[in-house]
Backbone as XML, in Angstrom:
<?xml version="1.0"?>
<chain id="A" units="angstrom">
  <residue number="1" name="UNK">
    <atom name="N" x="-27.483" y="-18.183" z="59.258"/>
    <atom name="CA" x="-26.941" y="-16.862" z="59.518"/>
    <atom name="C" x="-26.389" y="-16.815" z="60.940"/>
  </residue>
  <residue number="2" name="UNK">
    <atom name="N" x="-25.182" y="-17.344" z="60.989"/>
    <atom name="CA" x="-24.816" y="-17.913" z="62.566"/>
    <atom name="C" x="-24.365" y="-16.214" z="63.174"/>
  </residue>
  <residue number="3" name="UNK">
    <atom name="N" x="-24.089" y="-15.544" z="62.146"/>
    <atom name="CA" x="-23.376" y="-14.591" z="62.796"/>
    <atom name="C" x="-24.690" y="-13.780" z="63.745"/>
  </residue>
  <residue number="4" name="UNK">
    <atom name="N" x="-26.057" y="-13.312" z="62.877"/>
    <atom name="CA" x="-26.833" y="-12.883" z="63.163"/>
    <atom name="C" x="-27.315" y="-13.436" z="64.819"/>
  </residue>
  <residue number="5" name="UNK">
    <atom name="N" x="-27.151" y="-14.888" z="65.434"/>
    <atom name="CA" x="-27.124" y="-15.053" z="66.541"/>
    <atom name="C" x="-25.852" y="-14.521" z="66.976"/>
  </residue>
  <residue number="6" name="UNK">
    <atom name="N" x="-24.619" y="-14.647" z="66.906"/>
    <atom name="CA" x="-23.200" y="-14.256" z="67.366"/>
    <atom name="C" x="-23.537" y="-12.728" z="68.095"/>
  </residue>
  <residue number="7" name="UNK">
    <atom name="N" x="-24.446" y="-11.631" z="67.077"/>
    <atom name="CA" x="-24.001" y="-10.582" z="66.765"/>
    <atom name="C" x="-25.183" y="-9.891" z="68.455"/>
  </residue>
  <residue number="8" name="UNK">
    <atom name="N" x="-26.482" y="-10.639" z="67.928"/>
    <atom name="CA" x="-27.838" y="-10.876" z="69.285"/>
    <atom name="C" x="-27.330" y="-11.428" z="70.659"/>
  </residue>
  <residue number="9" name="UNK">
    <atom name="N" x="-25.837" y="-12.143" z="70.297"/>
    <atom name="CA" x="-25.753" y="-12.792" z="71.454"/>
    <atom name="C" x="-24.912" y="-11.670" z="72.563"/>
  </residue>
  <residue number="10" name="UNK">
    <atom name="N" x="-24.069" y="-11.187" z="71.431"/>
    <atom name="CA" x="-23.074" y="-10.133" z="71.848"/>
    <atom name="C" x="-23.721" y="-9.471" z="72.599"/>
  </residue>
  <residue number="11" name="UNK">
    <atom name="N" x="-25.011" y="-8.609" z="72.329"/>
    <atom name="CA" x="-25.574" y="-7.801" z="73.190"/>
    <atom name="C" x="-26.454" y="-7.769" z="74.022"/>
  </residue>
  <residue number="12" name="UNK">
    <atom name="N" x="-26.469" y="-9.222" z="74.480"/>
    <atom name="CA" x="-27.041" y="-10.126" z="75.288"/>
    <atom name="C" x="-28.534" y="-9.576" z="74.910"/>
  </residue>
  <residue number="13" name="UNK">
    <atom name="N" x="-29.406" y="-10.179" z="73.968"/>
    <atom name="CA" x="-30.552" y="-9.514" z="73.219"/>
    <atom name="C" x="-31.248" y="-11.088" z="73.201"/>
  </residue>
  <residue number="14" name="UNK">
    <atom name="N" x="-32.433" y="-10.837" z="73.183"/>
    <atom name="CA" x="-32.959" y="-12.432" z="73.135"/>
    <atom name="C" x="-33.731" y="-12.611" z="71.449"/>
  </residue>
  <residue number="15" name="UNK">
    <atom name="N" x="-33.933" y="-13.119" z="70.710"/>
    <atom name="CA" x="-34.451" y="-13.043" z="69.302"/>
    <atom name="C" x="-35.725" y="-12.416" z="69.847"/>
  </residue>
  <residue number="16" name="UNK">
    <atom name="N" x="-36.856" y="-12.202" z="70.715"/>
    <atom name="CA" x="-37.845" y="-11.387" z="70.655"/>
    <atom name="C" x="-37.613" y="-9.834" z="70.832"/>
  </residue>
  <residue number="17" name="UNK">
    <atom name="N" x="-36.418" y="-9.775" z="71.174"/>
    <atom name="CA" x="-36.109" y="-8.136" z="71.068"/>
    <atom name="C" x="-35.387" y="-7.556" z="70.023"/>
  </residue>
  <residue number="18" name="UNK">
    <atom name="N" x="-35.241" y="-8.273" z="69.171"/>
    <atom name="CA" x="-34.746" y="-7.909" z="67.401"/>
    <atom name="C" x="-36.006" y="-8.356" z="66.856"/>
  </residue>
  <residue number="19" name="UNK">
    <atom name="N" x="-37.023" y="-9.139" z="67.269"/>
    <atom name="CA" x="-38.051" y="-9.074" z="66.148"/>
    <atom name="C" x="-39.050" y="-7.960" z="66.266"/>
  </residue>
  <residue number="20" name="UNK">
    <atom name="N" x="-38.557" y="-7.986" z="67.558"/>
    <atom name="CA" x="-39.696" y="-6.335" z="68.159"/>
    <atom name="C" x="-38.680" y="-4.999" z="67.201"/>
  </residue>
  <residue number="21" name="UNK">
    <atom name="N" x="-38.167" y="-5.182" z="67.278"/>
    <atom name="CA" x="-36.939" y="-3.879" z="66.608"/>
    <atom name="C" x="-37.412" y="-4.210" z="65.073"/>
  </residue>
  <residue number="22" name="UNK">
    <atom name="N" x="-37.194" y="-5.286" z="64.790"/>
    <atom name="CA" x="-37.911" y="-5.178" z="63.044"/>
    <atom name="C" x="-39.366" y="-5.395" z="62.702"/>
  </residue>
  <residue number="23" name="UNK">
    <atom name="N" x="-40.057" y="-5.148" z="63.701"/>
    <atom name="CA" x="-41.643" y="-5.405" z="63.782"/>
    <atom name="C" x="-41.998" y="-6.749" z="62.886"/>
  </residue>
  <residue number="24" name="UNK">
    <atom name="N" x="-41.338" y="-7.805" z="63.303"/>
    <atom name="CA" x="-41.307" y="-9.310" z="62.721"/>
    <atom name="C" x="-41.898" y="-10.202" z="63.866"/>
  </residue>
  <residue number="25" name="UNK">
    <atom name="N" x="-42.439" y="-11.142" z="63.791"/>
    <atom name="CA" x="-42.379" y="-11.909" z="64.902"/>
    <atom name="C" x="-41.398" y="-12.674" z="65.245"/>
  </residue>
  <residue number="26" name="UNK">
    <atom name="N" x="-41.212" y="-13.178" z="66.131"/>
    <atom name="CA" x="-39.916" y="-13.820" z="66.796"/>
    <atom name="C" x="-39.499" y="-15.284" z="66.065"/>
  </residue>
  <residue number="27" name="UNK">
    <atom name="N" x="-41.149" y="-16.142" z="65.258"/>
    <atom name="CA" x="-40.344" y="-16.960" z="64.767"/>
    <atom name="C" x="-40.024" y="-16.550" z="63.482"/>
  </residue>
  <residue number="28" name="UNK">
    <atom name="N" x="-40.602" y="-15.930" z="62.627"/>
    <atom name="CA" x="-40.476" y="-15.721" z="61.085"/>
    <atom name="C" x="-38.057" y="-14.879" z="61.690"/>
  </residue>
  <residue number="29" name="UNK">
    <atom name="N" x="-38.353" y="-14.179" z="62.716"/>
    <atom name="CA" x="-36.473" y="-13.879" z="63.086"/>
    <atom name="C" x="-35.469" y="-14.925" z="63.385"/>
  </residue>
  <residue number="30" name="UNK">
    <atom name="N" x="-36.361" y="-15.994" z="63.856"/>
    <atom name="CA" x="-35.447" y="-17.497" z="64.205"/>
    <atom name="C" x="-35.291" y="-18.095" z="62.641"/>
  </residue>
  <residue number="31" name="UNK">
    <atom name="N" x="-35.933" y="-17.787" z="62.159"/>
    <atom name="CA" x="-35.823" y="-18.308" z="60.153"/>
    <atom name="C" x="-34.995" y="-17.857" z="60.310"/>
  </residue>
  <residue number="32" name="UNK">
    <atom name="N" x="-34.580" y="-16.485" z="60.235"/>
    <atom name="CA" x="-33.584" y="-15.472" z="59.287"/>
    <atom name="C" x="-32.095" y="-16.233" z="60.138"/>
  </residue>
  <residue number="33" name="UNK">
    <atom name="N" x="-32.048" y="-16.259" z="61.264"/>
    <atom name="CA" x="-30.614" y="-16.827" z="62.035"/>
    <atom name="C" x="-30.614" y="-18.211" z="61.548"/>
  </residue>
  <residue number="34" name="UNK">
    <atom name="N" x="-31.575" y="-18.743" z="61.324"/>
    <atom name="CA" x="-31.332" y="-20.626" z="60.913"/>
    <atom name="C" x="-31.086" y="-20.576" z="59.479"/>
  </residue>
  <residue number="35" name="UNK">
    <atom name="N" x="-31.370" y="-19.531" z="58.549"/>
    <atom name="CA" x="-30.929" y="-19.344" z="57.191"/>
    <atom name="C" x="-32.292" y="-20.109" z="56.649"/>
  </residue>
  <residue number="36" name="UNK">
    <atom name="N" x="-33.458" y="-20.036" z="56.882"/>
    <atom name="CA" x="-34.324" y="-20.740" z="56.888"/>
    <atom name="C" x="-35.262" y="-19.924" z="55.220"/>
  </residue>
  <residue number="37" name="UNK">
    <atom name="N" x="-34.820" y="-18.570" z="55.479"/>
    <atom name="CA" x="-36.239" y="-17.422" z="55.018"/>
    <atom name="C" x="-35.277" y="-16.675" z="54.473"/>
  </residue>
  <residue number="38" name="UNK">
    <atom name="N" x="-34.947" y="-15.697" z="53.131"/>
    <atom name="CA" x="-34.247" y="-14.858" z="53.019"/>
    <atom name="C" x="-34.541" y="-13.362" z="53.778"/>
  </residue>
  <residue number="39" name="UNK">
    <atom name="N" x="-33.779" y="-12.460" z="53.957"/>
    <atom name="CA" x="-33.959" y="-11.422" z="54.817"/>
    <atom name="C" x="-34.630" y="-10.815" z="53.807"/>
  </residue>
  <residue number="40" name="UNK">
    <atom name="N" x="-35.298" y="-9.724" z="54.230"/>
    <atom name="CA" x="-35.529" y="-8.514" z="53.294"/>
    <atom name="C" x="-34.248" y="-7.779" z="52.901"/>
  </residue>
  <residue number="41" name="UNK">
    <atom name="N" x="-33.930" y="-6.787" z="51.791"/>
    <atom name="CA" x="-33.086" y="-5.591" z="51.892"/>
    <atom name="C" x="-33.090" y="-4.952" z="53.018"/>
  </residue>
  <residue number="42" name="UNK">
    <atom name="N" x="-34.832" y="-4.469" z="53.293"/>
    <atom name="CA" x="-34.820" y="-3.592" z="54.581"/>
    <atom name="C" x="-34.609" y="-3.564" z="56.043"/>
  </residue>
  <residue number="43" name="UNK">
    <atom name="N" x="-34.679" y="-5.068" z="55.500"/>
    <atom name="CA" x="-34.220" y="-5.835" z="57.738"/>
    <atom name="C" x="-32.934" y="-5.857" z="57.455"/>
  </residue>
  <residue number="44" name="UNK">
    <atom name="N" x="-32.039" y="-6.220" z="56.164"/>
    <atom name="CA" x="-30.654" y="-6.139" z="56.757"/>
    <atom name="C" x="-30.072" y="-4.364" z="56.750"/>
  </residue>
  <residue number="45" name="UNK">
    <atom name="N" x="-31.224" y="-3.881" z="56.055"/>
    <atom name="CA" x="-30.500" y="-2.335" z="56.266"/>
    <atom name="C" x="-30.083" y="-1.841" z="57.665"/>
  </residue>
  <residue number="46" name="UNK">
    <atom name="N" x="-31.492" y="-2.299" z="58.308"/>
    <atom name="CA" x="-31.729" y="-1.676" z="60.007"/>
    <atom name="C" x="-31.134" y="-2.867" z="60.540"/>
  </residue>
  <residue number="47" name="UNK">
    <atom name="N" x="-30.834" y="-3.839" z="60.430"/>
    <atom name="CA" x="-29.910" y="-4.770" z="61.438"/>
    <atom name="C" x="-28.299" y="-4.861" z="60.857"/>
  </residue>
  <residue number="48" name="UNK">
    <atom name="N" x="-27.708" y="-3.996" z="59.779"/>
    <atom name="CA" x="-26.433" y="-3.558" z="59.777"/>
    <atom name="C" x="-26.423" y="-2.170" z="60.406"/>
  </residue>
  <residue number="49" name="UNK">
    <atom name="N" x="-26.783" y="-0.905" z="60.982"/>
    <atom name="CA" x="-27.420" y="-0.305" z="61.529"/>
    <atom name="C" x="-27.557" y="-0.655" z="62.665"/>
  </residue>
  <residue number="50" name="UNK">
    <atom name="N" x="-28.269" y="-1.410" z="63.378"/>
    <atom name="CA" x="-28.055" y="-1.752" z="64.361"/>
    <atom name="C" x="-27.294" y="-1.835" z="65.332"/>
  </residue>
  <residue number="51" name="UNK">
    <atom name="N" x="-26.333" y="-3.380" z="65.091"/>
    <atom name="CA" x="-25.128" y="-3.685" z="65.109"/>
    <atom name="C" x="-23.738" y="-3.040" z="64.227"/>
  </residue>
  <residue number="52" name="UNK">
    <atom name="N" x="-24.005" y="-2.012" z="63.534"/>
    <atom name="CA" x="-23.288" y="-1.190" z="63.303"/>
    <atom name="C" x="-21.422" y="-1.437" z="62.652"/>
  </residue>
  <residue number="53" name="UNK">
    <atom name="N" x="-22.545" y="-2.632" z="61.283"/>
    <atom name="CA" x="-21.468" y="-3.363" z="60.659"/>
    <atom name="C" x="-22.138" y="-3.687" z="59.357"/>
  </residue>
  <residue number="54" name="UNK">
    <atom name="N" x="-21.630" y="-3.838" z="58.260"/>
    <atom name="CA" x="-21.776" y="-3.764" z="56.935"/>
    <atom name="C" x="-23.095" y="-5.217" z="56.595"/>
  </residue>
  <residue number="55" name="UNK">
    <atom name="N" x="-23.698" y="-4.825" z="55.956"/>
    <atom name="CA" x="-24.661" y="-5.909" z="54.968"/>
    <atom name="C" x="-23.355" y="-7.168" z="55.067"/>
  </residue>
  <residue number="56" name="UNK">
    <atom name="N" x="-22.478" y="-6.912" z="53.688"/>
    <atom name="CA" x="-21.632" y="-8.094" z="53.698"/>
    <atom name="C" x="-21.436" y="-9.060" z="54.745"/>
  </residue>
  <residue number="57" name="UNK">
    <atom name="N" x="-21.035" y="-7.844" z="55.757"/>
    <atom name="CA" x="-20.567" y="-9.245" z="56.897"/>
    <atom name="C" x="-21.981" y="-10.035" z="57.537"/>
  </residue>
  <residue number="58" name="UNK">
    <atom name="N" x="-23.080" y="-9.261" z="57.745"/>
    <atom name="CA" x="-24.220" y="-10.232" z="58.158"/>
    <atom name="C" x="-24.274" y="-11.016" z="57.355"/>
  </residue>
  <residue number="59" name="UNK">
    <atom name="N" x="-23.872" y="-11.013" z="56.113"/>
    <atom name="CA" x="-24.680" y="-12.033" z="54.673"/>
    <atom name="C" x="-22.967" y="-12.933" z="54.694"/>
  </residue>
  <residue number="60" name="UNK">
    <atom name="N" x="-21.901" y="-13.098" z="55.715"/>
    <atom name="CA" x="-20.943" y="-14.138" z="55.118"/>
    <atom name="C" x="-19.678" y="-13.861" z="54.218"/>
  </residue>
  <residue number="61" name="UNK">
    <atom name="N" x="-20.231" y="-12.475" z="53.299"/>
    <atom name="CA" x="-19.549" y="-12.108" z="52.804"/>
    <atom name="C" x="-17.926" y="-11.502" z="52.703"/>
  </residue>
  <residue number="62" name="UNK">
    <atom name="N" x="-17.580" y="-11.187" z="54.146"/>
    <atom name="CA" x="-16.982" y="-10.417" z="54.690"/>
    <atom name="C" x="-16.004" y="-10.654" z="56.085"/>
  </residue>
  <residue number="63" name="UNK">
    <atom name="N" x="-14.980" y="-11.266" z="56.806"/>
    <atom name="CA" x="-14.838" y="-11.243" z="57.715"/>
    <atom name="C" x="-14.369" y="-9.874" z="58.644"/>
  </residue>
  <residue number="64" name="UNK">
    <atom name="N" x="-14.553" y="-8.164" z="58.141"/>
    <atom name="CA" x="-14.585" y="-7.404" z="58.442"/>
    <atom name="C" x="-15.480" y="-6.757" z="59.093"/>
  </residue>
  <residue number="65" name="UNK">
    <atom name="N" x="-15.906" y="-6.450" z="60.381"/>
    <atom name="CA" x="-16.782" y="-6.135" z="61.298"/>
    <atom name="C" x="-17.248" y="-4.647" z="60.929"/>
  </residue>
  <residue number="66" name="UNK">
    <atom name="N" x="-16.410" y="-3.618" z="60.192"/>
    <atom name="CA" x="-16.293" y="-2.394" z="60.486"/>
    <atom name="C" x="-17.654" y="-1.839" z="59.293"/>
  </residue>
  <residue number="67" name="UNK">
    <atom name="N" x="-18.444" y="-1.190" z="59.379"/>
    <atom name="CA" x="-18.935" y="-0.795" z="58.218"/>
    <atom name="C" x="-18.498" y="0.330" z="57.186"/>
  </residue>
  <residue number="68" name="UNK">
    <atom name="N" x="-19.069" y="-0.203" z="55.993"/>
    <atom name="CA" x="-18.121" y="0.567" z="54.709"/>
    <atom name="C" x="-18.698" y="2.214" z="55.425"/>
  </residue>
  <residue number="69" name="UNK">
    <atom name="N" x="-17.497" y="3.369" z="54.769"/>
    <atom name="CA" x="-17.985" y="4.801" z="55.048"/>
    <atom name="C" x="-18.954" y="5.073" z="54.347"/>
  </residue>
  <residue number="70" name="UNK">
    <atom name="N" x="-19.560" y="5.884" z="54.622"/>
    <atom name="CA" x="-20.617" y="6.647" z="53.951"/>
    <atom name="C" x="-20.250" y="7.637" z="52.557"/>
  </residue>
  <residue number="71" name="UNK">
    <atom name="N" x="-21.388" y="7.526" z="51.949"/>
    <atom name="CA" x="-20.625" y="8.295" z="50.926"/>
    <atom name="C" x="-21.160" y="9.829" z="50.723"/>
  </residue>
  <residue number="72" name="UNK">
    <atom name="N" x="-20.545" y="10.742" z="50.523"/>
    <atom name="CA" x="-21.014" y="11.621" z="50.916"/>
    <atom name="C" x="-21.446" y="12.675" z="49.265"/>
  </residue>
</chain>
C-alpha cells in the first residue's frame, strides 16, 4: 500500500501517529503500508477521512485523489 506511506509522508506523520489515530499499534500499521495484513473497512473509512480522499484510491483503485461526494 505504497500510497498509504506517500499519503503519511505528505503530512510529514511518522507510522506511530496514524497508528495512534487508528488505535492500532505501529507494527500491525507497517503491515497495512507493506500490504502485509488486509485493512479493516473501518481503518480505511477513517484513513480516507483523514487524508481526505476516496477508499479506491488508498486501495490502487483509482488514480483520482479527490473523494467521491456525499450523498445526500
Amino acid at each position: 500500500m505504497l500510497r498509504l506511506k506517500d499519503l503519511r509522508e505528505d503530512k510529514d506523520l511518522k507510522q506511530e501517529d496514524v497508528a495512534k489515530f487508528l488505535n492500532i499499534s505501529q507494527t500491525n500499521y507497517s503491515k497495512y503500508e507493506l500490504g502485509k495484513i488486509n485493512i479493516p473497512i473501518s481503518s480505511l473509512i477513517k484513513l480516507s477521512k483523514f487524508y481526505n480522499t476516496s477508499i479506491d484510491y488508498l486501495l490502487g483503485l483509482t488514480n483520482e485523489t479527490k473523494p467521491y461526494p456525499r450523498q445526500k
